[in-house]
N, C-alpha and C positions, 0 to 999 in steps of 0.2 A: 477327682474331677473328671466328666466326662467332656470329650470332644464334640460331641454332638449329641442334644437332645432332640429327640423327635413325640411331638406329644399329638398320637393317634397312632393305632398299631391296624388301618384300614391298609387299603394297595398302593395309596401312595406313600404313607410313613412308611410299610415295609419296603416298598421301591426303595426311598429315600436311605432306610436303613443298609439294603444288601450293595450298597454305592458307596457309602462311606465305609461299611467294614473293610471291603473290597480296596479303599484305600488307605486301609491302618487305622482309621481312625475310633477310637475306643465310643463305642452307642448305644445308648438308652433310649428305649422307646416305652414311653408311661400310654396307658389307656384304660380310659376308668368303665368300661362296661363288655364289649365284645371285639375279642379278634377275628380280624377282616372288616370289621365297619358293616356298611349295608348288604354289598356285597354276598356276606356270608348268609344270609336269607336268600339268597335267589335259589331255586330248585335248579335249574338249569342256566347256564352260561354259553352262548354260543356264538359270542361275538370278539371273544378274547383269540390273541394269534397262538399259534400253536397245539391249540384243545379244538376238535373239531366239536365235541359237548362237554360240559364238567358242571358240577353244582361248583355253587357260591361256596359252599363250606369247603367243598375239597379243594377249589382253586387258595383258597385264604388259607387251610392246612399247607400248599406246597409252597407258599408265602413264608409263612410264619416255620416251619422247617429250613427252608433254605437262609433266612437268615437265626436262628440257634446257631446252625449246622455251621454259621460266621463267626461267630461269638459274641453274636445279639444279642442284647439283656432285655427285658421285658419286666415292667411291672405294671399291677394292675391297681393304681387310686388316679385320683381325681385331681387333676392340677387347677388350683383356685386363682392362681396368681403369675407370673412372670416378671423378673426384674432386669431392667437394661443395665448393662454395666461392662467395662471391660472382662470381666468377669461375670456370667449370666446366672441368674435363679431362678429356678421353677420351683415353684410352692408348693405341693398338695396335699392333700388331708391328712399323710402322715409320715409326710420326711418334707427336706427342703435336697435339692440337688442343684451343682454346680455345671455347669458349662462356657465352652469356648462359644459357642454356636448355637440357635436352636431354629427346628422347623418345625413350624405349626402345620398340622394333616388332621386337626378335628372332624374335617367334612362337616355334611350335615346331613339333617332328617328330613324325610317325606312328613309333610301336616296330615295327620290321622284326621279321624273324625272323634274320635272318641266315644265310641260305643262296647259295649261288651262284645266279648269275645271276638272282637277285634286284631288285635294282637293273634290270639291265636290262630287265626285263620290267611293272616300274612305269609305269602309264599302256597299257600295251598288254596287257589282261588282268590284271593284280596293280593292285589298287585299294585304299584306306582310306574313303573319302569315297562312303558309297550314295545321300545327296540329292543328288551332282555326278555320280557315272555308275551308278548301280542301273538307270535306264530304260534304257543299254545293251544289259540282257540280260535284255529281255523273252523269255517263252519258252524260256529257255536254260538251263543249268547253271552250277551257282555253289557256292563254299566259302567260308562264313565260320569266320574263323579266330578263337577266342576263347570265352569263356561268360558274361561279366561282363553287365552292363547294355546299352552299347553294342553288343555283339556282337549279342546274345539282339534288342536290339532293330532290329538292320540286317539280322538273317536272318527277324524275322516282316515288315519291310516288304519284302524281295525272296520271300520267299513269294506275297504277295500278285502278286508279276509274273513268277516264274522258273517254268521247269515245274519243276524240283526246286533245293533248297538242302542242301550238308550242312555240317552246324557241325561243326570241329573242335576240343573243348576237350580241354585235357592233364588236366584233373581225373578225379574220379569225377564230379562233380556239378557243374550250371552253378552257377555264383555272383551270378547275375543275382538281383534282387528275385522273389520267390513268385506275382506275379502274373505278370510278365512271360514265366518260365519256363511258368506255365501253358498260359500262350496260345500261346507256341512248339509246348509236346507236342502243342498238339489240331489241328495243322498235318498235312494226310497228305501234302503235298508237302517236307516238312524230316527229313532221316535223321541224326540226332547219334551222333558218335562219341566214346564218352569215352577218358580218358585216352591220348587219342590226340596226336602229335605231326604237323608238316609236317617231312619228310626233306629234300623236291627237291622243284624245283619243273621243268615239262618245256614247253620249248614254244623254236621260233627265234626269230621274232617277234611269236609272241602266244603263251600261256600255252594249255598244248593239255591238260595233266594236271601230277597233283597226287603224289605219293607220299606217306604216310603211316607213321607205325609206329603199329598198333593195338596195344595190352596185348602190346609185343614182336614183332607177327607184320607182317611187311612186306604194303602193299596200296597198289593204282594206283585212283586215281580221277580218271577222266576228267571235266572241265571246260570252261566258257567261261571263265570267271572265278571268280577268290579276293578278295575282302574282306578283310583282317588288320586285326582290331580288339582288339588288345591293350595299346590307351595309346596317351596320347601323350607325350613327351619335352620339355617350355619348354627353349629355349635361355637357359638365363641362369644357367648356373654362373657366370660372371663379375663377377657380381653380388651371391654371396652375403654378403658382408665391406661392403654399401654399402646394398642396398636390400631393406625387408623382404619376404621371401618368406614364403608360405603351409609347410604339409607335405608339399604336393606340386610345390615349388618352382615355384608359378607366383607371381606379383607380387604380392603384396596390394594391391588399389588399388580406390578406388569408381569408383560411374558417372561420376565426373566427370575420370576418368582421372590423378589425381594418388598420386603413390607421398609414402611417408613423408619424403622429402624436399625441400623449398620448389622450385620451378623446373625438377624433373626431373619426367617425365610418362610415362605408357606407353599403348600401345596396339597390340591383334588378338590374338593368341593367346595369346600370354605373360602373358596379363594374367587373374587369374584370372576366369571367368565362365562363364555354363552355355551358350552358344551359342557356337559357334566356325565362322562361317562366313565368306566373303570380303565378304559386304554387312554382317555386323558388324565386320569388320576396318574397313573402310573409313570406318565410323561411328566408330568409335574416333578413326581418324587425323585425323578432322575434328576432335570433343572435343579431344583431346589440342592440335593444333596451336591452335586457339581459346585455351586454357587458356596454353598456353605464350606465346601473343602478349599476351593480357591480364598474365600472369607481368613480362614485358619492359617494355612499359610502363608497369606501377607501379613496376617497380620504375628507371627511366630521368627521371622527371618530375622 
């Protein structure tokens, strides 16, 4: 039986995990597709303390290093389930595992658009994240995809550095807050296309143009880069049947990283809050493991 599970092997689960080693306690960390979470996609990181630049991959390599280097376990399936109990289980696709404790660090996913060669083009041109590479493309051309808050508000901060931005929303009208829209209009370097769609996206290795359907009519719009800020997606269907989620199925849980169940904990993305970045994540993972080792030894005395 382990002392703590953590199921997400992103910056916060490893936060979470290099805490608890650090306090003896024996840790598993399951994650069913990639270590470092999103994170490990960014080309550059330049907002983390201590790196004055690192890729996403290398920062999540001295992650996932540093805690081995603890005697961190790592596996890689799918946790379908979770059971409460003085004694905890995690399910997945092919073991069941025990614990005193666990924290949840699924995070979540940026909303794709779901085009070809999409995917591939994430990180080399197709971006979500403007405070991790907007300074990219100083001077340059850019499409932000969306009209919502977030949107509205990543295309007036690449205003401020791109020579042009064009927002593509499928509406008539942004849906962003009246102010924010404001300040967008009064931008003479931002061209908004409404009820417009993303068709294709064009480029081998970086993202060279953009196609569009305007009100029906086919049009090429040449770019450096696309932004697509249309949501994000918490990993935690898994979870609906066990722990309580928000309306927008993120985790209900306070600053103190505790979900409505005694000894389960969560932390980074997944968790509802209004900052989502890798030095909050990271924050979390501390809280939560903290929480979860105090958890253990009350309840072990």
């Amino acid at each position: 039986m382990y002392d703590i599970i953590i199921i997400g092997c992103g910056p916060a689960g490893m936060t979470a995990a290099i805490y608890s080693l650090r306090a003896g306690k024996k840790t598993l960390i399951i994650e069913k597709e990639t270590i470092g979470g999103q994170i490990s996609s960014s080309p550059l990181v330049e907002n983390y303390p201590g790196f004055k630049a690192i890729s996403g991959s290398d920062l999540s390599n001295e992650l996932y290093d540093q805690v081995i280097n603890l005697g961190g376990e790592i596996e890689l399936e799918e946790v379908l389930e979770i059971k409460d109990g003085k004694v905890k289980k995690v399910i997945t696709d092919a073991n069941t595992y025990e614990a005193k404790s666990i924290i949840i660090a699924t995070g979540s996913k940026f909303r794709r658009l779901g085009l070809e060669k999409e995917e591939e083009l994430v990180g080399n041109g197709i971006h979500f994240c403007v405070a991790c590479d907007g300074a990219f493309y100083k001077n340059k051309t850019v499409a932000v995809i969306g009209g919502g808050n977030s949107a509205v508000i990543n295309a007036i901060t690449l205003s401020d550095i791109c020579k042009k931005v064009f927002v593509i929303q499928n509406l008539a009208d942004l849906t962003s807050e009246k102010t924010l829209s404001d300040k967008l209009l009064e931008k003479d370097n931002v061209e908004i296309y409404y009820n417009s769609v993303v068709k294709k996206v064009n480029g081998e290795k970086e993202l060279d143009s953009i196609i569009i359907d305007n009100n029906g009519k086919e049009e090429l719009i040449v770019v450096d880069g696309m932004f697509i800020s249309i949501g994000q997606v918490p990993q935690n269907e898994f979870l609906k049947d066990t722990i309580t989620l928000n309306d927008c199925r993120y985790i209900d849980a306070n600053e103190e990283c505790k979900t409505n169940l005694d000894g389960i904990f969560v932390a980074g993305d997944c968790r509802d809050k209004k900052v989502r970045q890798v030095t909050t994540a990271t924050s979390d993972g501390t809280i939560a493991s903290l929480q979860a080792i105090r958890y253990i030894e009350k309840n072990t005395r």
